[in-house]
C-alpha positions as semicolon CSV with decimal commas, in nm:
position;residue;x (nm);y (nm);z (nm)
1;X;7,509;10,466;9,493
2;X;7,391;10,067;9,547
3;X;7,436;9,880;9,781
4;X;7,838;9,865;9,883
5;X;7,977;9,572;9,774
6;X;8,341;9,493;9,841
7;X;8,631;9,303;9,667
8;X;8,844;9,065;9,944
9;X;9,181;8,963;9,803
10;X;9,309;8,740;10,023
11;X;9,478;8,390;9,990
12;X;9,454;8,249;10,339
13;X;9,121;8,094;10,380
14;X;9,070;8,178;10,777
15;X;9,168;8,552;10,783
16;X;8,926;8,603;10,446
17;X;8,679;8,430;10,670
18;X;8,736;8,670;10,907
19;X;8,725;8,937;10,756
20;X;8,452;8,895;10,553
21;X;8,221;8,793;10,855
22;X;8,340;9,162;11,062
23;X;8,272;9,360;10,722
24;X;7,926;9,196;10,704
25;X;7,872;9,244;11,026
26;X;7,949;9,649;11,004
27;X;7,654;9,592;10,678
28;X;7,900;9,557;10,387
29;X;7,865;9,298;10,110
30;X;8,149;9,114;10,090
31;X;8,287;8,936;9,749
32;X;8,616;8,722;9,799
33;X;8,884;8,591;9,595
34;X;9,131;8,376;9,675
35;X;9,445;8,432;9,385
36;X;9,507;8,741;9,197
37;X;9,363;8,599;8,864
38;X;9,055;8,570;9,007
39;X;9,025;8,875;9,196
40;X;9,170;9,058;8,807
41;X;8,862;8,845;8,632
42;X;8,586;9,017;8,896
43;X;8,778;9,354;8,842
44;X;8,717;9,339;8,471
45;X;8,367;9,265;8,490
46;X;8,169;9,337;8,831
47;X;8,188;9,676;9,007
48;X;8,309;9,694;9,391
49;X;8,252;10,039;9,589
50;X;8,601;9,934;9,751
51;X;8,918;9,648;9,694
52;X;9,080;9,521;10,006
53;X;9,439;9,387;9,855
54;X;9,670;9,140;9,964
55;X;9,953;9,202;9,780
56;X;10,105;8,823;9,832
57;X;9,854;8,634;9,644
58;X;9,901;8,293;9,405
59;X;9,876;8,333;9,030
60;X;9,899;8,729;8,981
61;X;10,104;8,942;9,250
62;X;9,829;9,180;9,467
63;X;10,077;9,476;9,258
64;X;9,971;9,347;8,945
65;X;9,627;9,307;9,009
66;X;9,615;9,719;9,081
67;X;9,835;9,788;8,811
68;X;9,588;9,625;8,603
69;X;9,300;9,778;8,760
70;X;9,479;10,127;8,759
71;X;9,525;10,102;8,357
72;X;9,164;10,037;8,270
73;X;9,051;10,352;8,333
74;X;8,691;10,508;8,344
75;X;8,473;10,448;8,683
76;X;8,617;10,074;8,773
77;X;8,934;10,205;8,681
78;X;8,917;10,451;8,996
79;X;8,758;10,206;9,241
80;X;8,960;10,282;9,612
81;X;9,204;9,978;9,652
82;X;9,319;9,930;10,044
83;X;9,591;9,721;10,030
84;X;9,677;9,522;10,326
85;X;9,987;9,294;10,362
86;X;10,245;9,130;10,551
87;X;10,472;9,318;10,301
88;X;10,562;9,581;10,548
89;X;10,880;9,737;10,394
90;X;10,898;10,101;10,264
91;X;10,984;10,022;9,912
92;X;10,652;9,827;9,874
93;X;10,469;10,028;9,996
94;X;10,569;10,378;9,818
95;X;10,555;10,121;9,484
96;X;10,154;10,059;9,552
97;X;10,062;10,387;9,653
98;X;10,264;10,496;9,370
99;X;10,052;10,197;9,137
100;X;9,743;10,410;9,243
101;X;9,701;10,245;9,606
102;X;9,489;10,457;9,781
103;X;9,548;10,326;10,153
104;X;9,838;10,070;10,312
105;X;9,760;9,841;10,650
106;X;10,032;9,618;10,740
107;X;9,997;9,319;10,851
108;X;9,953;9,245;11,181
109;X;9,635;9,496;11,221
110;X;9,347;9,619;11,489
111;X;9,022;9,538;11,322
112;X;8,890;9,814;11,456
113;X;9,141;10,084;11,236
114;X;9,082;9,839;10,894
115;X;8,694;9,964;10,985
116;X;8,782;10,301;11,034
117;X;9,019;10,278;10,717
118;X;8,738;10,135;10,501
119;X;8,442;10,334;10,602
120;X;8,718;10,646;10,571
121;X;8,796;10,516;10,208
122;X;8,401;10,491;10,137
123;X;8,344;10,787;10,241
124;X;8,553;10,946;10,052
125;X;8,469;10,791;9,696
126;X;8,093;10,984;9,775
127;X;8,266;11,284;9,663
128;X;8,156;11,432;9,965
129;X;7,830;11,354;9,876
130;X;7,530;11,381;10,173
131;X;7,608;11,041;10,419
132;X;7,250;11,042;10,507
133;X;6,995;10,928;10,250
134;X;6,689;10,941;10,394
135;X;6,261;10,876;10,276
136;X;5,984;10,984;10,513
137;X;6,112;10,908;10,843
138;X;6,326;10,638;10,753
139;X;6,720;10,738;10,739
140;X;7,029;10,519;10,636
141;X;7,364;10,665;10,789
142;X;7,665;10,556;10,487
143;X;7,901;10,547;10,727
144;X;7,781;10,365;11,030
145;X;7,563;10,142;10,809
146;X;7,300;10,174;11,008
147;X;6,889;10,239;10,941
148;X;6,673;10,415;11,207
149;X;6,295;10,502;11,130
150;X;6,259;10,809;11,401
151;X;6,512;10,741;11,676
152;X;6,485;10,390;11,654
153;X;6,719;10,179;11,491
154;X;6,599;9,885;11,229
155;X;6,688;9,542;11,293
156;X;6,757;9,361;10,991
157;X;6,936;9,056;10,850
158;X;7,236;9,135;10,570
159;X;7,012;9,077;10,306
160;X;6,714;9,251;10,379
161;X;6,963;9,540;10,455
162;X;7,135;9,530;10,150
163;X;6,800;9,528;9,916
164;X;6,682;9,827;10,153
165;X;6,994;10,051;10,112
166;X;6,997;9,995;9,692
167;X;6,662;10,144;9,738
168;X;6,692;10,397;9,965
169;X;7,025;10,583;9,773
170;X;6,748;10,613;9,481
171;X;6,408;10,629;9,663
172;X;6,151;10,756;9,452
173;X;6,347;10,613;9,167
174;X;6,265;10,236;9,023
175;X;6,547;9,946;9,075
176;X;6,554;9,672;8,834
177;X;6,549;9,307;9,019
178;X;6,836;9,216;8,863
179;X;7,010;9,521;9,028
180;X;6,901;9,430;9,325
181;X;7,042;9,082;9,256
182;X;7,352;9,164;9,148
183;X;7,383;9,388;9,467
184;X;7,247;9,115;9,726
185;X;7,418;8,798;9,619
186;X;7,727;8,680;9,570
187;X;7,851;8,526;9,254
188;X;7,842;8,180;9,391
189;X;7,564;8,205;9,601
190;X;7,260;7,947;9,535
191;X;6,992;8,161;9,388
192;X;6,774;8,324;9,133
193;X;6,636;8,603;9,004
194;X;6,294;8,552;9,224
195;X;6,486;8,561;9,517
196;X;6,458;8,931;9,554
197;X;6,083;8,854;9,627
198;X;6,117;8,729;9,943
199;X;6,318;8,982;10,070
200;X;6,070;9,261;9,926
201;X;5,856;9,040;10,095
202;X;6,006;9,084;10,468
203;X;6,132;9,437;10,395
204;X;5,750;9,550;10,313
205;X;5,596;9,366;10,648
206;X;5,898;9,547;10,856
207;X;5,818;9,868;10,704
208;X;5,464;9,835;10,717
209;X;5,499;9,775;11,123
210;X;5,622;10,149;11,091
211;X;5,259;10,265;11,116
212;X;5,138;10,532;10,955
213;X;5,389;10,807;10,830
214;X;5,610;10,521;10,661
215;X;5,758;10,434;10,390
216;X;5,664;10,125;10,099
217;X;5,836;9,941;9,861
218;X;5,590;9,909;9,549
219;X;5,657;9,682;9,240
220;X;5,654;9,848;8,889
221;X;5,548;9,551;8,684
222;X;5,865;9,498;8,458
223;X;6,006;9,792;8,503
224;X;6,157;9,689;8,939
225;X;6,094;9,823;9,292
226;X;6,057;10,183;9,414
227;X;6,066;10,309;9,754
228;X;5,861;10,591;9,820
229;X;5,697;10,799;10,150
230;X;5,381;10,564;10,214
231;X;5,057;10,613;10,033
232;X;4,812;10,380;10,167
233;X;4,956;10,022;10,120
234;X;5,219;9,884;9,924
235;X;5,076;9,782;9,604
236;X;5,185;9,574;9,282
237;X;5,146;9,803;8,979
């Protein structure tokens, strides 16, 4: 699995502020939408790991938005959708978990249990898969986002972690840029394709401060990036 990007319905501009800055913060790309349209136009053509869902939203109901997401079928079709709403009533909420809902937080909420609820809801679209993905000594934890080379945990910015977990869940394996891309940056973010070279760029001198025993990101000339137990330097191929 990539890098996990997620899908914030949410019509009131502070809370999605919010909310998107603590989900970054716990290493989670966040994508948000303001209305239900929009959040039904991403749904049909970019692929989340998880949809947090306000049901109350301008221009298509939060319900609609699932049942249209329910009815598509095949792997977006079955993305986890957490809805969370003022809507606190038991009626509503038997109807979206009925819709194909796979979690309900009402509205007032600890931050702490939407975490637990999320990374709960990740964990459990793996399929039970291994949480650790791991490449020499270097080791990404899937659900508490963190990367530690050794015992030592790996400062780096939301970006530069993001570009280093799509390549870690498939080290050994080449990632096309514009995977990367897609993975890294937001749809109305301010940048191109070459952007993933800079943060190759850092990644590489962070990893190569490792020392010997590491791990290196190496380019594959038009083919993307692999990450790979160190041999030597990291070279352009």
């Amino acid at each position: 699995m990539l890098a996990m990007r997620i899908l914030l319905v949410e019509d009131h501009l502070e809370l999605s502020r919010w909310l998107s800055k603590a989900l970054q913060d716990v290493r989670l790309s966040v994508e948000c939408a303001m209305n239900g349209a929009d959040a039904d136009a991403l749904l049909h053509t970019q692929e989340y790991a998880l949809v947090i869902l306000d049901l109350s939203l301008p221009k298509m109901d939060g319900l609609e938005v699932l049942k249209r997401l329910r009815a598509r079928g095949g792997a977006r079709g079955k993305t986890p959708v957490l809805i969370l709403t003022a809507r606190g009533g038991l009626e509503e909420r038997v109807q979206g978990l009925n819709l194909g809902a796979d979690d309900y937080l009402a509205k007032p909420f600890e931050l702490a249990e939407l975490e637990a609820r999320v990374k709960a809801l990740l964990r459990r679209s793996q399929g039970n898969e291994a949480v650790v993905h791991s490449c020499a000594a270097l080791q990404f934890d899937t659900v508490t986002r963190m990367f530690t080379y050794g015992a030592a945990p790996l400062a780096l910015t939301p970006r530069e972690h993001a570009v280093l977990e799509a390549l870690i869940s498939r080290a050994g394996r080449a990632v096309p840029k514009e995977k990367l891309f897609d993975q890294v940056f937001k749809l109305d973010d301010d940048a191109n394709l070459d952007a993933i070279e800079i943060y190759i760029h850092r990644l590489r001198k962070k990893l190569d401060a490792l020392g010997a025993g590491g791990v290196a990101i190496t380019t594959l000339r038009g083919i993307g990036y692999v990450l790979d137990a160190k041999i030597g330097n990291s070279t352009d191929r």
